[in-house]
Backbone as JSON Lines, residues from 0, in Angstrom:
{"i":0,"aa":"X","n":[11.23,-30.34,36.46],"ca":[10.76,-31.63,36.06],"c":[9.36,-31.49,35.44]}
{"i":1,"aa":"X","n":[8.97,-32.05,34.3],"ca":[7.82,-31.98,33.6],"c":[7.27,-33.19,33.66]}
{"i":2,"aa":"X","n":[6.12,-33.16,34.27],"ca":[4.93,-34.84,34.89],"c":[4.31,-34.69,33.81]}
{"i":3,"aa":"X","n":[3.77,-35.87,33.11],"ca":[3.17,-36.09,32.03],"c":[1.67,-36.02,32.69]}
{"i":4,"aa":"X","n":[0.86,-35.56,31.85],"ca":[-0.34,-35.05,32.38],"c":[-1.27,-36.14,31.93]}
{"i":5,"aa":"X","n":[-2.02,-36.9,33.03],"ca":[-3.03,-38.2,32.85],"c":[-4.31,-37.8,33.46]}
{"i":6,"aa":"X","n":[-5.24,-37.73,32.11],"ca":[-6.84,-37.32,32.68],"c":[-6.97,-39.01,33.17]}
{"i":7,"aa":"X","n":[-7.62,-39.16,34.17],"ca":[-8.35,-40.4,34.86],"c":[-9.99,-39.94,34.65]}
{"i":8,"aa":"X","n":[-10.04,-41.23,33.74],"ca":[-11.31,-41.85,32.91],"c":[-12.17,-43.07,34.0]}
{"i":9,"aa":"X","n":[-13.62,-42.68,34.32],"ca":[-14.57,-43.78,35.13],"c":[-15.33,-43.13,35.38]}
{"i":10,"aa":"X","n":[-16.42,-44.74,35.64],"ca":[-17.97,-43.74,36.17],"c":[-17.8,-42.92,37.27]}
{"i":11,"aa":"X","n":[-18.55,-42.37,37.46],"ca":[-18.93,-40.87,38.33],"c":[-20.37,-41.13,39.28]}
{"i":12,"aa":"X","n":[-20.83,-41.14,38.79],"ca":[-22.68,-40.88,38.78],"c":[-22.86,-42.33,38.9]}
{"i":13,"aa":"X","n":[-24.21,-42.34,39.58],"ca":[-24.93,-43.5,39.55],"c":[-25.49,-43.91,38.22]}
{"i":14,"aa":"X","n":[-25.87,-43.14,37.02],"ca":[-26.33,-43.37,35.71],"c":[-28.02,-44.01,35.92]}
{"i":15,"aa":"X","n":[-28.37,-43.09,36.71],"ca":[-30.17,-42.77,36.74],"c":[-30.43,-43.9,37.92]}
{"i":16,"aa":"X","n":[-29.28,-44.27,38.7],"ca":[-29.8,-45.08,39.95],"c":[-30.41,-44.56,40.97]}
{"i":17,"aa":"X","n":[-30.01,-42.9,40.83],"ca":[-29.92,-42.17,42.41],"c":[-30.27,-40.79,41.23]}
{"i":18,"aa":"X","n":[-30.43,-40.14,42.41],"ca":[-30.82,-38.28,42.15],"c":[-29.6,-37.59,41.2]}
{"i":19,"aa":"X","n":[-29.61,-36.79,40.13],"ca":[-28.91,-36.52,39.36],"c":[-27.76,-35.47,40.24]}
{"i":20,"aa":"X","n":[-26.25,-36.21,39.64],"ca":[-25.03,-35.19,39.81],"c":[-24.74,-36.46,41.41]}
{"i":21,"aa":"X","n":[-25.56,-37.17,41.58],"ca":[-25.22,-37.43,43.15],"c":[-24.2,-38.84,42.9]}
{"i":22,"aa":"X","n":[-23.19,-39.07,44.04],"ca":[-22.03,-39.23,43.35],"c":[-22.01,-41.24,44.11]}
{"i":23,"aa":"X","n":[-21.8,-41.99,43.73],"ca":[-21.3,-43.32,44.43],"c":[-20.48,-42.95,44.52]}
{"i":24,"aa":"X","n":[-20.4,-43.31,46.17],"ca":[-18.63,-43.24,46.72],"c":[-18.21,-43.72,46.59]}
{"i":25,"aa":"X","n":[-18.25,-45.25,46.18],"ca":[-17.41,-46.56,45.42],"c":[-16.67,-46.21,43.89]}
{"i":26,"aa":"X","n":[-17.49,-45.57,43.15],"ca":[-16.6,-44.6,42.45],"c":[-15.5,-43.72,42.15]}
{"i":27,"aa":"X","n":[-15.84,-43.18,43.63],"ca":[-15.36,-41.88,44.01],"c":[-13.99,-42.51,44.62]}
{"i":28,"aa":"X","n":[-13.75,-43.48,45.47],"ca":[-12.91,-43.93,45.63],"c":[-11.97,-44.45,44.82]}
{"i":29,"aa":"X","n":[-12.5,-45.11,43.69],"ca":[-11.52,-45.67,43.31],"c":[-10.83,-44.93,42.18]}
{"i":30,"aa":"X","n":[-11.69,-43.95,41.81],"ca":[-11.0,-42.37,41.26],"c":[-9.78,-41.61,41.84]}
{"i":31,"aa":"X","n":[-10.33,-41.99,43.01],"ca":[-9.19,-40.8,44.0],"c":[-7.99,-41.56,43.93]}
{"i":32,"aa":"X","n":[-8.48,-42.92,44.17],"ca":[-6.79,-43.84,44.74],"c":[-6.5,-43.99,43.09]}
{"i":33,"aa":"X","n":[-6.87,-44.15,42.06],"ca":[-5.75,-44.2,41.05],"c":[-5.23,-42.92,40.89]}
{"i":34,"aa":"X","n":[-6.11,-41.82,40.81],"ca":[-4.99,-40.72,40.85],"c":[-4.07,-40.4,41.98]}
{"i":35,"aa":"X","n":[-3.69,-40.8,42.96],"ca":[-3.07,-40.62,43.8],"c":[-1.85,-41.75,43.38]}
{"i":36,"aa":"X","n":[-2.26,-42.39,43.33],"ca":[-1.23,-43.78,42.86],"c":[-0.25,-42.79,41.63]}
{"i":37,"aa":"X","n":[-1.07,-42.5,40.59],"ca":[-0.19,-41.73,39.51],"c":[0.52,-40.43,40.25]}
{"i":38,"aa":"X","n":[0.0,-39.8,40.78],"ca":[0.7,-38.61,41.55],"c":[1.94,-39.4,41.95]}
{"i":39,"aa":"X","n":[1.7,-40.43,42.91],"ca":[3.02,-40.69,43.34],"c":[4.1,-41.49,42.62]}
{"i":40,"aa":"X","n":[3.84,-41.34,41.25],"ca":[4.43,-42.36,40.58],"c":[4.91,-41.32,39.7]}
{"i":41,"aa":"X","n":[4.81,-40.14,39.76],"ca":[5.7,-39.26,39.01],"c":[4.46,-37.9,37.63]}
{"i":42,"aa":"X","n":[3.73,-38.84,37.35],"ca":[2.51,-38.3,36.95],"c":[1.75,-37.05,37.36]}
{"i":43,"aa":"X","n":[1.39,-36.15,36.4],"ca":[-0.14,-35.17,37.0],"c":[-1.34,-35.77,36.57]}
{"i":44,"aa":"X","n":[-2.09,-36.02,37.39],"ca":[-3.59,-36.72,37.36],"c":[-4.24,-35.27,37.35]}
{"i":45,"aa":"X","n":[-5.27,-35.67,36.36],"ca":[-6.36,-34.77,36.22],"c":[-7.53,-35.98,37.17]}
{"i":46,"aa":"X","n":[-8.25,-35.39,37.86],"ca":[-9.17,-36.29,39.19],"c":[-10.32,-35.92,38.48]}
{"i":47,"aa":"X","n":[-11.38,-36.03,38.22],"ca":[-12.48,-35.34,38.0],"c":[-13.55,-35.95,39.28]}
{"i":48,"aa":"X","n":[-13.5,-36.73,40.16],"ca":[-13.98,-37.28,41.46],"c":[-14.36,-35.81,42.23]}
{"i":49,"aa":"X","n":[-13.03,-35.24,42.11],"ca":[-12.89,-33.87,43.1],"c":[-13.55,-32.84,42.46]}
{"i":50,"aa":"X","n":[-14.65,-32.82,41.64],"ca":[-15.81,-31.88,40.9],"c":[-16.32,-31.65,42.65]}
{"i":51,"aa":"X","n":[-16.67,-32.74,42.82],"ca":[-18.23,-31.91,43.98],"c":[-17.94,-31.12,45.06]}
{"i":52,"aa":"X","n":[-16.21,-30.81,44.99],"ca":[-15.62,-29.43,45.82],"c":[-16.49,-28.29,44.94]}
{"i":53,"aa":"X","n":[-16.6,-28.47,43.88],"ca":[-17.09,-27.07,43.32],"c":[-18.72,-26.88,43.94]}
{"i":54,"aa":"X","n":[-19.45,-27.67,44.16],"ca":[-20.52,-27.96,44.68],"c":[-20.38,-27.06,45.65]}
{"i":55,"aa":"X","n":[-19.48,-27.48,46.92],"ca":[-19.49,-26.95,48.2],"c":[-19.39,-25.35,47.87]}
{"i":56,"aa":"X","n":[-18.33,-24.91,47.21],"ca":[-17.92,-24.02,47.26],"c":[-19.29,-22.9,46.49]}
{"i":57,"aa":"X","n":[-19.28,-23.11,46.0],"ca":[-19.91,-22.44,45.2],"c":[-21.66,-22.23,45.47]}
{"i":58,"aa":"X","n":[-21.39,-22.25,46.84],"ca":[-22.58,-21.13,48.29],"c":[-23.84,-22.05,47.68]}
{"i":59,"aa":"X","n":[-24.25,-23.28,47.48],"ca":[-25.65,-23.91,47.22],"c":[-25.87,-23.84,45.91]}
{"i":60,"aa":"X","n":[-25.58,-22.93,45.28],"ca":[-25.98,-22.83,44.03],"c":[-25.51,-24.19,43.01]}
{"i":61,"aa":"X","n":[-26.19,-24.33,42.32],"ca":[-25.39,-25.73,41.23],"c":[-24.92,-25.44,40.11]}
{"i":62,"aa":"X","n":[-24.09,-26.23,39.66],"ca":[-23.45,-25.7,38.22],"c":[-24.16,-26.97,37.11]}
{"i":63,"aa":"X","n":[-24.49,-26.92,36.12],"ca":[-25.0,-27.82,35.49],"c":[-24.65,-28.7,34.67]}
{"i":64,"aa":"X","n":[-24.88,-30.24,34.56],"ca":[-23.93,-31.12,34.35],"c":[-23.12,-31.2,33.19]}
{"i":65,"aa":"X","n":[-23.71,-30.34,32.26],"ca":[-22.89,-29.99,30.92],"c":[-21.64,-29.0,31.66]}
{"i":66,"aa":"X","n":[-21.66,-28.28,32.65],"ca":[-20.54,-27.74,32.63],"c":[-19.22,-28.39,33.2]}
{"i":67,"aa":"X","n":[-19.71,-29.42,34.23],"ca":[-18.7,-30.37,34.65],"c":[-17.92,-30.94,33.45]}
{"i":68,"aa":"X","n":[-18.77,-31.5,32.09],"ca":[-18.55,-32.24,30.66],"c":[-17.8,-31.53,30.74]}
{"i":69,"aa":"X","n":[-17.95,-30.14,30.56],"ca":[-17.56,-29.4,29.05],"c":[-15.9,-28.96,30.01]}
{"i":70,"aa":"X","n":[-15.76,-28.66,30.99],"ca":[-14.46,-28.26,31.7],"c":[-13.85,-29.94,32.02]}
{"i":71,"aa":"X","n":[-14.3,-30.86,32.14],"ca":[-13.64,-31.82,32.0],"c":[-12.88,-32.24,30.64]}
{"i":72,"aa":"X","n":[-13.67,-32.04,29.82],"ca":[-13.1,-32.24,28.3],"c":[-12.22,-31.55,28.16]}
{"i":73,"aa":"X","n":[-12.06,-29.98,28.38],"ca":[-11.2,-29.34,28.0],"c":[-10.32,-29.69,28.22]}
{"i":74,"aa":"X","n":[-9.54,-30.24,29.93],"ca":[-8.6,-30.98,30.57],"c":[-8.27,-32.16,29.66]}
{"i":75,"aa":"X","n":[-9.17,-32.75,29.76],"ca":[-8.71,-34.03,28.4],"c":[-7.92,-33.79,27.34]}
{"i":76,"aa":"X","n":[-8.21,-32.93,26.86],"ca":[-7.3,-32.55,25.11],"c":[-6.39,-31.85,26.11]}
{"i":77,"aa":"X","n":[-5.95,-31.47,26.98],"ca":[-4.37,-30.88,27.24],"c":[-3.73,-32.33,27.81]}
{"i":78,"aa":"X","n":[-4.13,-33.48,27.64],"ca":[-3.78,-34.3,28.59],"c":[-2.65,-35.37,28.21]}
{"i":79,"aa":"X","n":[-1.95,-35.75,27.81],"ca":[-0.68,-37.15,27.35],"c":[-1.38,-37.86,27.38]}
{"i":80,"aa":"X","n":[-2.37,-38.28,28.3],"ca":[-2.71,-39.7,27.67],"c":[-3.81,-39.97,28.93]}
{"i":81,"aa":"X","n":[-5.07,-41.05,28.91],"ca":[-5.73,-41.2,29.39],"c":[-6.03,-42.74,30.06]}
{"i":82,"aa":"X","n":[-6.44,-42.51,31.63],"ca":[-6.37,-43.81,31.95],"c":[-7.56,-43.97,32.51]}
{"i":83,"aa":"X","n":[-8.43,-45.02,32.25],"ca":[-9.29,-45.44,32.2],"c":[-9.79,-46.98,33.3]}
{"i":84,"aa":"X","n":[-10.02,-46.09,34.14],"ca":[-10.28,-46.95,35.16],"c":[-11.02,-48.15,35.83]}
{"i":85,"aa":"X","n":[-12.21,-48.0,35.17],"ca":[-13.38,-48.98,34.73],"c":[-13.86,-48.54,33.79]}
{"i":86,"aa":"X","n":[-14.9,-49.67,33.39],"ca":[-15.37,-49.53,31.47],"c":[-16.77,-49.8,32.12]}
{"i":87,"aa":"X","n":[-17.74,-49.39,32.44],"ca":[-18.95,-49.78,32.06],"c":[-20.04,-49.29,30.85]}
{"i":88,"aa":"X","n":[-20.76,-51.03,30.94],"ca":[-21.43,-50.31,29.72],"c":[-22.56,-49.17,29.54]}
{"i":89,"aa":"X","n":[-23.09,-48.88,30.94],"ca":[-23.84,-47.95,30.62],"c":[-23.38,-46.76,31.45]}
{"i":90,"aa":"X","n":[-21.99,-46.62,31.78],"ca":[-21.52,-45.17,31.91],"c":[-21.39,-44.24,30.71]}
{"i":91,"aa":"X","n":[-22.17,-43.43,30.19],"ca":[-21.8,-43.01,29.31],"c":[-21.02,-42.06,29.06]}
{"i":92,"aa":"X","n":[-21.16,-41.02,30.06],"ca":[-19.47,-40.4,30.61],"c":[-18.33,-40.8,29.99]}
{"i":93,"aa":"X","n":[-17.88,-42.13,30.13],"ca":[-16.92,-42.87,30.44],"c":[-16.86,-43.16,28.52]}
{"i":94,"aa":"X","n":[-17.74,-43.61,28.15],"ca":[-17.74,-43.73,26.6],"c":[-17.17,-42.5,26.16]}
{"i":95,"aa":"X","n":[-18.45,-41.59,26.42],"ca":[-17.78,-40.11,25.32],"c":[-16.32,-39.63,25.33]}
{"i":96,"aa":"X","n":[-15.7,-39.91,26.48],"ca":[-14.42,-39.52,26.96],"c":[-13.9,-40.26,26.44]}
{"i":97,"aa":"X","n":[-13.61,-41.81,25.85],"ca":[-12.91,-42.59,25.5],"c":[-13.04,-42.15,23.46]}
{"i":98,"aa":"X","n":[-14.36,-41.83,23.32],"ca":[-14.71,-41.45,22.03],"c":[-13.71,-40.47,21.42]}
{"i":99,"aa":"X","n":[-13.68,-39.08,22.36],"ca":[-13.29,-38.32,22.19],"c":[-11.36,-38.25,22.13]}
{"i":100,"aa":"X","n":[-10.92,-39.13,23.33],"ca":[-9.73,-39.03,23.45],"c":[-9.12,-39.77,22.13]}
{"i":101,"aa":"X","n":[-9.87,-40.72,21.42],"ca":[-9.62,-41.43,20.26],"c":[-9.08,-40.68,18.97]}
{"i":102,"aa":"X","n":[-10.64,-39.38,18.93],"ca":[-10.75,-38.55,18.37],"c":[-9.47,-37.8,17.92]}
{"i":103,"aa":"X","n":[-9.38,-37.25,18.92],"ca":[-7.85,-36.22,19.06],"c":[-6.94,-37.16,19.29]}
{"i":104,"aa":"X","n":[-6.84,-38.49,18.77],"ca":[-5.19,-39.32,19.04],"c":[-4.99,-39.26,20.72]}
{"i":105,"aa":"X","n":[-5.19,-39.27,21.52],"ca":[-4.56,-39.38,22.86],"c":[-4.62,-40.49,23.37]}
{"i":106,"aa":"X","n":[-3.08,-40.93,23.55],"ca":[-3.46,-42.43,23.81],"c":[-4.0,-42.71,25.32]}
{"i":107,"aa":"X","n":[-4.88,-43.95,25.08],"ca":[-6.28,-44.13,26.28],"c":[-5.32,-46.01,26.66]}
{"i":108,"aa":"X","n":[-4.75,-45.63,28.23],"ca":[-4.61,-46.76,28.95],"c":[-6.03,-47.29,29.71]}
{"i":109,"aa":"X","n":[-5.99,-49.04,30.23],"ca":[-6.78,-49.16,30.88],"c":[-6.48,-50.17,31.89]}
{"i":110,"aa":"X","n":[-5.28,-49.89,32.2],"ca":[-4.35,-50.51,33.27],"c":[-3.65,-49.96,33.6]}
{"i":111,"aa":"X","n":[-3.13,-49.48,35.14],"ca":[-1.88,-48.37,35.27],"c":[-0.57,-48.94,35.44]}
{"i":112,"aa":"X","n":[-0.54,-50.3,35.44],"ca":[0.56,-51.37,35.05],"c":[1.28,-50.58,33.45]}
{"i":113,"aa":"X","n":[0.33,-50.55,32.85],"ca":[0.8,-50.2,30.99],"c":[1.33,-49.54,31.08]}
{"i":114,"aa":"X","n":[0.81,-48.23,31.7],"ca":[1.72,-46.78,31.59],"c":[3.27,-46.74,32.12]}
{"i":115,"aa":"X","n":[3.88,-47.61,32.68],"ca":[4.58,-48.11,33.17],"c":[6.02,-48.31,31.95]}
């Protein structure tokens, strides 16, 4: 069986509220539960919430926020299509990703009703 592959698009970051890379868990939540929702709905969710495992893992040291971008993007262009979870206006994350998925044609949901 072949799951259509859905990067999940939303803020991340506080966007200069809080200490850089540091994550709202209100975010973080509601990242996790739409990709889980798509998992169980037949879907592969790309999560990008689940970045700050690399944090842990990776013995204190930090990886820098262009590299989270730049390996998130990559995931994006392998992706069917993108769902977009909240829109704010000053996530900019959330813009470039929508910019980009435009870019390369990938169609960008923003309801998981649609995909449907």
């Amino acid at each position: 069986m072949s799951r259509k592959r859905i990067y999940v698009a939303g803020p991340y970051s506080c966007e200069g509220r809080c200490k850089p890379l540091e994550v709202d868990l209100e975010y973080m939540r509601r990242g996790l539960e739409a990709s889980v929702k798509l998992l169980s709905m037949g879907y592969a969710p790309f999560c990008p919430w689940l970045d700050y495992l690399f944090q842990f893992i990776h013995g204190g040291e930090t990886l820098k926020r262009e590299d989270y971008y730049e390996y998130s993007i990559a995931w994006m262009l392998a992706a069917d299509a993108v769902l977009v979870i909240e829109l704010r206006e000053n996530s900019h994350g959330t813009a470039k990703e929508i910019e980009i998925a435009k870019e390369n044609n990938i169609p960008i949901f923003y309801d998981i009703k649609d995909m449907i």
